[in-house]
N, C-alpha and C positions, 0 to 999 in steps of 0.2 A: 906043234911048234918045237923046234929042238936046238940045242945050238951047242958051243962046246960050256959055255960057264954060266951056272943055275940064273933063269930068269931071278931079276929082283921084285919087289911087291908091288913095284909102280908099273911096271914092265909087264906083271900078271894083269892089274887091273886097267890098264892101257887095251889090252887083249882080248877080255870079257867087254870092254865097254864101244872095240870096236866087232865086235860079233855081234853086240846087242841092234846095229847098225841094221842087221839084214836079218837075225834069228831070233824067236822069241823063247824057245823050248827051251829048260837046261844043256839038254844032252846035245841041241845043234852047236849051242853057243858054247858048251865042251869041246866038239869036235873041230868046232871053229878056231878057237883057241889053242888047242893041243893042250887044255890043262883038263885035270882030275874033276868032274863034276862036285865034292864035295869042295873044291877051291872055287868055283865057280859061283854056288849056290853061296856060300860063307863072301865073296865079291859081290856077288849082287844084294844081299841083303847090307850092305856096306853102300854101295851104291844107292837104294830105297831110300836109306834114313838120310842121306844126303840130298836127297831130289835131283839124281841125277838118272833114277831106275824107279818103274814104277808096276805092281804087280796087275799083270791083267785081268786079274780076277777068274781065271781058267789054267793055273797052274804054271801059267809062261811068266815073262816080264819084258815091259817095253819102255822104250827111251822116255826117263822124266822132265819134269818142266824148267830143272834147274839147267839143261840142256842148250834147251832155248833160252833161255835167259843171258846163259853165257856167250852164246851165241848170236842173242840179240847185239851186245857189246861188243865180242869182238869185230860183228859185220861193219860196226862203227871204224873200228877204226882201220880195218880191211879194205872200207872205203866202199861195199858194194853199194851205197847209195850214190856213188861218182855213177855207177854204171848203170842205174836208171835215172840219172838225174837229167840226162836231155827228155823225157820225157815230164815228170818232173816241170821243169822248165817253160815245157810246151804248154802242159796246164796251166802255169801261173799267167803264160801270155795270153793265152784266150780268153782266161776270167777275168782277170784282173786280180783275184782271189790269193790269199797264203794257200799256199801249196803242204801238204803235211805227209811223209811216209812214216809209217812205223810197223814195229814185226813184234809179232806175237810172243809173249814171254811170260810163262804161267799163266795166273791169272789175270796177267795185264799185257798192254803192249807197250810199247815201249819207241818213241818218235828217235829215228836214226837217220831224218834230213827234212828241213822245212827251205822253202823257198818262198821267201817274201814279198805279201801282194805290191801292188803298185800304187796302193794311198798310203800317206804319208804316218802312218800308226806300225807299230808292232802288238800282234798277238804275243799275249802273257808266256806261248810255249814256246821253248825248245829242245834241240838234239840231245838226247837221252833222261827227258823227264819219260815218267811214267804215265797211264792214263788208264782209267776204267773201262770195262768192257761196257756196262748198262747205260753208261750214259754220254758216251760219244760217236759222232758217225761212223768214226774207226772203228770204234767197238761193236754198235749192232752190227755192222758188215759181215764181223768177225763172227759174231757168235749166230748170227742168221744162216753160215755156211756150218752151223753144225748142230749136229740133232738136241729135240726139245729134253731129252734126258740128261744130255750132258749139260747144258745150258742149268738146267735146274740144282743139277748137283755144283756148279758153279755156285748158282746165286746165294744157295746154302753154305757153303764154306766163304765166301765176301760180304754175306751180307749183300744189301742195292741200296747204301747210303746215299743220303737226300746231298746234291751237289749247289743244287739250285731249288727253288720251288715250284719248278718244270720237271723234275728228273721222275723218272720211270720207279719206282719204290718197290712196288706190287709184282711179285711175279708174274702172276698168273697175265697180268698190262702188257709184259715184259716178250712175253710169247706171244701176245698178239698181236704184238708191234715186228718182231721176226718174222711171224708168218706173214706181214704187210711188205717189211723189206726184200722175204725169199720172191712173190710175187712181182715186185717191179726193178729188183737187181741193184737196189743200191738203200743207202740210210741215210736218215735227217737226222739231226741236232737239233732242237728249236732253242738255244740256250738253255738246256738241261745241263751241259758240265760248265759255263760259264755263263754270267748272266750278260747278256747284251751281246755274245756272239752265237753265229749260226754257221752252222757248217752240212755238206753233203759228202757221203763218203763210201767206198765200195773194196771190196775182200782184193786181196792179192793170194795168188796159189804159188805152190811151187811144183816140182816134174813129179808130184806125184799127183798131184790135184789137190795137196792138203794146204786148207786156208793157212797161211804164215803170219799174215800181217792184212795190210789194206793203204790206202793213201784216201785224203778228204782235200777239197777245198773250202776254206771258212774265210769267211766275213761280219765285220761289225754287220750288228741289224740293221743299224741305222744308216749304213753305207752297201747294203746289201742289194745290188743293185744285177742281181745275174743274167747271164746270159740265156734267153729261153731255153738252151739247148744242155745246162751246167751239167743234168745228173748224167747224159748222154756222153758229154766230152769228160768227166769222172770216170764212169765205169769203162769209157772205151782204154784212157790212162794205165787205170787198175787193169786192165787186160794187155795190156803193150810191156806191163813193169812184170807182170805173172809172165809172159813169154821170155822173157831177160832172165826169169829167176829158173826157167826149163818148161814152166808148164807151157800145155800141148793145145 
């Protein structure tokens, strides 16, 4: 990178953190950059402790979680849930059900459009609370589309706090309720993160195939009245929103 008057430190770190976009090596994400590998490495270790860069454990570094996070937020107000929201929409008409998107951010995801069922109650959530990975249909969706190692090293840094006296606690439950989810393509809720509602919910991807988020539809139990076909018009939803967002 060159220009006529010295990059400034935002300008540098702007540079490395759009390199880190496509390269994980120092020396790509130097060349990427046009800056000095020892600027690079002293950036990225600036980036780590912020959670915006994360070391892969082989010498590279790749995009952190504070990334998504931020990203979760600004998709908010960027509005890309207008742009799946006719499906969205579609869902809430078939079920009758609240309708729920949210995208993945760190350790949590993070709801960035709900569409409200058709009886006359509101679910406790909205646009931009947070939510657990263990014990929501968002969340197994989420973590069922990624390996049992990662998932683990997960449940160890969160802890699998009890939400209800349903919720998943036990790891070792925890995976074997994943391995149930990877098999039939979608997650239940049985009121493990609230007591009295139930929800089904399925992964969204983005153009590269990586899970981002997911969408669920939830109902009181006691008015849970679904349509035979819920987890089918779910997951097909969850596959209509993954095409919107690039995936293939």
């Amino acid at each position: 990178m060159s220009g006529d008057a010295p990059l400034s430190a935002a300008e540098k770190t702007l540079s490395v953190l759009e390199a880190l976009a496509d390269h994980s090596r120092i020396a790509d994400i130097a060349d990427a950059s046009g800056l000095p590998k020892p600027t690079v490495h002293r950036i990225l270790q600036t980036l780590v402790r912020r959670g915006f860069a994360r070391a892969d454990g082989r010498g590279g570094y790749l995009g952190g979680p504070r990334i998504l996070s931020l990203a979760g937020r600004f998709l908010q107000r960027l509005d890309v849930a207008e742009h799946v929201r006719p499906t969205l929409r579609d869902l809430q008409e078939r079920t009758g059900w609240t309708v729920h998107f949210a995208l993945l951010s760190g350790d949590e995801a993070v709801y960035v459009a709900k569409v409200e069922g058709a009886r006359p109650y509101h679910l406790a959530s909205r646009v931009g609370m947070s939510l657990r990975l263990h014990c929501t249909s968002i969340g197994k969706a989420i973590l069922a589309a990624l390996p049992d190692d990662e998932v683990r090293a997960l449940a160890r840094r969160t802890g699998l706090p009890a939400r209800t006296e349903r919720t998943i606690t036990d790891e070792r439950a925890l995976l074997a309720e994943l391995a149930v989810v990877r098999g039939r393509g979608y997650a239940e809720d049985h009121e493990e993160n609230e007591a009295g509602v139930r929800a089904v919910g399925a992964a969204v991807l983005n153009h590269t195939g990586e899970v981002v988020g997911g969408l669920s539809a939830a109902s009181l139990v006691d008015l849970a009245d679904a349509p035979s076909d819920l987890p089918q018009l779910v997951v097909r939803a969850a596959a209509e929103v993954s095409r919107a967002l690039g995936a293939d």
